[in-house]
DOMAR-907508 format. One record per residue (C-alpha): residue number from 1; residue in three letters; x, y, z. Coordinates in nm, 4 decimals, padded with zeros to 6 digits, always signed. Each point is the difference from the previous one (the first is absolute). Layout:
<pt><i>NUM</i><aa>ala</aa><east>X</east><north>Y</north><up>Z</up></pt>
...
END
This chain:
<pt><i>1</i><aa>unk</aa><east>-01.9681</east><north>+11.9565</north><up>+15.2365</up></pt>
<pt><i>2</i><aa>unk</aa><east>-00.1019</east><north>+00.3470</north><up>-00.0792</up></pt>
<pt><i>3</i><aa>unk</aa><east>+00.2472</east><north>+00.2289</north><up>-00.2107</up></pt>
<pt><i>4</i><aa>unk</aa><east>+00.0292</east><north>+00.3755</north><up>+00.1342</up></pt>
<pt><i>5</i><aa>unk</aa><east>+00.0575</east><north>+00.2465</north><up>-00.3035</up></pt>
<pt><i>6</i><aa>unk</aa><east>+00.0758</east><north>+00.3810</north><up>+00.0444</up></pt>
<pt><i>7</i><aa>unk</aa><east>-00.3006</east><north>+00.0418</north><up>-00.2133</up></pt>
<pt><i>8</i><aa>unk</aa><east>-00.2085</east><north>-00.1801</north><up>+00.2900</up></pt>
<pt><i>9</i><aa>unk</aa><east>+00.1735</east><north>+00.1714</north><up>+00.2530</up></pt>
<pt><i>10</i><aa>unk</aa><east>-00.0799</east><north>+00.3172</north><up>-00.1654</up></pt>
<pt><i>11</i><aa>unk</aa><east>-00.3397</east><north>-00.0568</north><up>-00.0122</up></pt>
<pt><i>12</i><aa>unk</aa><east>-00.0129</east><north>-00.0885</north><up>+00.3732</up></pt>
<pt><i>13</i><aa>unk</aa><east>+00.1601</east><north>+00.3099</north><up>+00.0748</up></pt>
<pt><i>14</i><aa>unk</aa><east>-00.2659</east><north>+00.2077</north><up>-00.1804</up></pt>
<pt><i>15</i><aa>unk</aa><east>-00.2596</east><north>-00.2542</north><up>+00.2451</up></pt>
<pt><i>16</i><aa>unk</aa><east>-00.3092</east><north>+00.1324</north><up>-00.2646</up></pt>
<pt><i>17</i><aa>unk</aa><east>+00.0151</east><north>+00.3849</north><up>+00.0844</up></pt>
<pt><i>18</i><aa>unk</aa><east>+00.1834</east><north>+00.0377</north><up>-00.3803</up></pt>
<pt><i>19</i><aa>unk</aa><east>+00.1095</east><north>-00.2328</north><up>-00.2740</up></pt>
<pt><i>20</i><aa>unk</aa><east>+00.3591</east><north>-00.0291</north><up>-00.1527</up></pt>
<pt><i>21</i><aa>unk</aa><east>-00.0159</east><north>+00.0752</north><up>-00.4293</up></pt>
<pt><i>22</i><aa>unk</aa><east>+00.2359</east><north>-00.0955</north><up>-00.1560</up></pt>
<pt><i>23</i><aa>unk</aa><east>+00.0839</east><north>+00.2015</north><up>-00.2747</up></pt>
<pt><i>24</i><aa>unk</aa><east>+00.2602</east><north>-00.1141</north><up>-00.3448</up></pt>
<pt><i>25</i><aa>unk</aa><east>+00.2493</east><north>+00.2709</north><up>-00.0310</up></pt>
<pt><i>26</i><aa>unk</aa><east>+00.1946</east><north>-00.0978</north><up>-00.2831</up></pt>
<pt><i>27</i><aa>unk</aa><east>+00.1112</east><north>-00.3460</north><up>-00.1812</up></pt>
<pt><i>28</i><aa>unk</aa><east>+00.3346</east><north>-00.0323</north><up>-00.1888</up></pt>
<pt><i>29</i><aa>unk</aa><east>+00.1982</east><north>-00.2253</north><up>-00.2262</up></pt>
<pt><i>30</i><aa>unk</aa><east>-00.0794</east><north>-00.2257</north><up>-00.1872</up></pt>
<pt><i>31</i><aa>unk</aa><east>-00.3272</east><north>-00.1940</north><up>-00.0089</up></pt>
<pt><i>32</i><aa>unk</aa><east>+00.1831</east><north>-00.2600</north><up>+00.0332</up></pt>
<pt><i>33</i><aa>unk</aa><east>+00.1577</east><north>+00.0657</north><up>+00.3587</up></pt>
<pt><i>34</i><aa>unk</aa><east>-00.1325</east><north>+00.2982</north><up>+00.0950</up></pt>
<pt><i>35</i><aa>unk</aa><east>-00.0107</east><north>+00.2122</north><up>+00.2821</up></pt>
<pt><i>36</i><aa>unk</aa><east>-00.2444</east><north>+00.1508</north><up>+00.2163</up></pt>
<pt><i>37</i><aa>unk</aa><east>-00.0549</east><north>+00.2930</north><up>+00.2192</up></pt>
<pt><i>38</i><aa>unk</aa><east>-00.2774</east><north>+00.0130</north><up>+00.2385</up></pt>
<pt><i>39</i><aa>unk</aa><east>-00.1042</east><north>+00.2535</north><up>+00.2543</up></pt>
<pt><i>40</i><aa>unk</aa><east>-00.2537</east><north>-00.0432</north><up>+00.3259</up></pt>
<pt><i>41</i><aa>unk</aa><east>-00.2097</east><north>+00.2766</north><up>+00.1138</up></pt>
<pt><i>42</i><aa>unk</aa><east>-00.1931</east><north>+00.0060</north><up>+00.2580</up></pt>
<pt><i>43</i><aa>unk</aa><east>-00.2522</east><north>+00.2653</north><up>+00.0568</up></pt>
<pt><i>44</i><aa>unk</aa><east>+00.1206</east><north>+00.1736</north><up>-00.3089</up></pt>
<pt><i>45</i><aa>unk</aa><east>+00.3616</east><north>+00.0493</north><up>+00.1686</up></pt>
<pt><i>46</i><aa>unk</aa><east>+00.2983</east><north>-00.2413</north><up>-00.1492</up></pt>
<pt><i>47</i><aa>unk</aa><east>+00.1278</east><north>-00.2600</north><up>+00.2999</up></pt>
<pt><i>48</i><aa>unk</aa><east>+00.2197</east><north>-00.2034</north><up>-00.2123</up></pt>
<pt><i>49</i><aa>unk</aa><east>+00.1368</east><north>-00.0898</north><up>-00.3105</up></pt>
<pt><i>50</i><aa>unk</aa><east>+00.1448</east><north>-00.3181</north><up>-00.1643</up></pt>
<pt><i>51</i><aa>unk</aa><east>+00.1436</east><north>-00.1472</north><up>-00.2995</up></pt>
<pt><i>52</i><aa>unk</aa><east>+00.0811</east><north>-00.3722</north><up>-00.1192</up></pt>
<pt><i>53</i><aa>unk</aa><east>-00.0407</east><north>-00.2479</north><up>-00.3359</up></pt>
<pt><i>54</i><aa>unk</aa><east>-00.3569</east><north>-00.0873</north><up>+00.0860</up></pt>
<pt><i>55</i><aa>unk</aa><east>-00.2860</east><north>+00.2378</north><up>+00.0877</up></pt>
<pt><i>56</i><aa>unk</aa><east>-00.0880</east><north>-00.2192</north><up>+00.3167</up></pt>
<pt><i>57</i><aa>unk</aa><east>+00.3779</east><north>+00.0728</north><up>+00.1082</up></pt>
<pt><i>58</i><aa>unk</aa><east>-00.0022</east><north>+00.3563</north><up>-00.0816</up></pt>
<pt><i>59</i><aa>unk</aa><east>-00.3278</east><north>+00.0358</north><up>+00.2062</up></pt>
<pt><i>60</i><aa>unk</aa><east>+00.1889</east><north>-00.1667</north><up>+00.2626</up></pt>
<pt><i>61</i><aa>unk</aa><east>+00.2680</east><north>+00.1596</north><up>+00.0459</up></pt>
<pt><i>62</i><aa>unk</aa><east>-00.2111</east><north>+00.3410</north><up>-00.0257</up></pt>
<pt><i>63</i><aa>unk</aa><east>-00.2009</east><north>-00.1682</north><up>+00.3024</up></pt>
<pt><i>64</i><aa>unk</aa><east>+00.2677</east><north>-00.0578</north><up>+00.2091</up></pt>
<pt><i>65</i><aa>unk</aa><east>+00.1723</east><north>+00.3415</north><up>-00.0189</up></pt>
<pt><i>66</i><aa>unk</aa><east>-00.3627</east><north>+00.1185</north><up>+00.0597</up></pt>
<pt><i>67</i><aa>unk</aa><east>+00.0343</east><north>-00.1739</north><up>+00.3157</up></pt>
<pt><i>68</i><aa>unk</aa><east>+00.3062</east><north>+00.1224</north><up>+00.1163</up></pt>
<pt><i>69</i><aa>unk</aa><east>-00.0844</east><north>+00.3356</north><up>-00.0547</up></pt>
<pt><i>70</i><aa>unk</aa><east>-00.3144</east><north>-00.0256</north><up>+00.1624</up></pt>
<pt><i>71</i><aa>unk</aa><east>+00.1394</east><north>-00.1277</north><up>+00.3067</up></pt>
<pt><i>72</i><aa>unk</aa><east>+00.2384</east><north>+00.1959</north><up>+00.0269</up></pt>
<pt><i>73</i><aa>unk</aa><east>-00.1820</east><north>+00.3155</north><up>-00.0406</up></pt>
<pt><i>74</i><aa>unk</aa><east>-00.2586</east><north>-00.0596</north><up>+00.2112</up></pt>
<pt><i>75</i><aa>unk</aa><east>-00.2545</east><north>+00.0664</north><up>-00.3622</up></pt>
<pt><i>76</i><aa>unk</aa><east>-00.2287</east><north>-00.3257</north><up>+00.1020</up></pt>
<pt><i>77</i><aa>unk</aa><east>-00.1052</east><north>+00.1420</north><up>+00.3184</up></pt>
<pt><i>78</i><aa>unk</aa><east>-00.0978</east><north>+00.3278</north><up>-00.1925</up></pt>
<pt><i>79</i><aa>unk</aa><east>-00.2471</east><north>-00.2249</north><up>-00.2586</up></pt>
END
């Protein structure tokens, strides 16, 4: 069984013509259970952004909304 992620999604999406980055905005609290911000860009523009206790999460979550604004923009077509 394969697992979808919005970061494969994304990627799909983008179908080679550019390539998400995924950029660390900011980290806070404690090292112990901290939080972090991440941003996607795409073509230099920002698509999404995401936050959550792991970087994998926060990346994520920054996919997803990439997704969502992509689609619903019309942006992927325009790659």
């Amino acid at each position: 069984m394969i697992a979808l992620t919005y970061k494969g999604i994304l990627h799909n999406r983008c179908k080679s013509r550019a390539e998400p980055e995924y950029i660390l905005i900011e980290q806070i609290g404690p090292d112990h259970s901290p939080t972090f911000l991440y941003e996607v860009q795409i073509n230099g523009t920002m698509f999404g952004r995401g936050s959550g206790s792991s970087k994998a999460a926060a990346m994520e979550e920054a996919a997803r909304n990439a997704v969502a604004f992509g689609d619903q923009t019309g942006k992927f077509q325009q790659l």
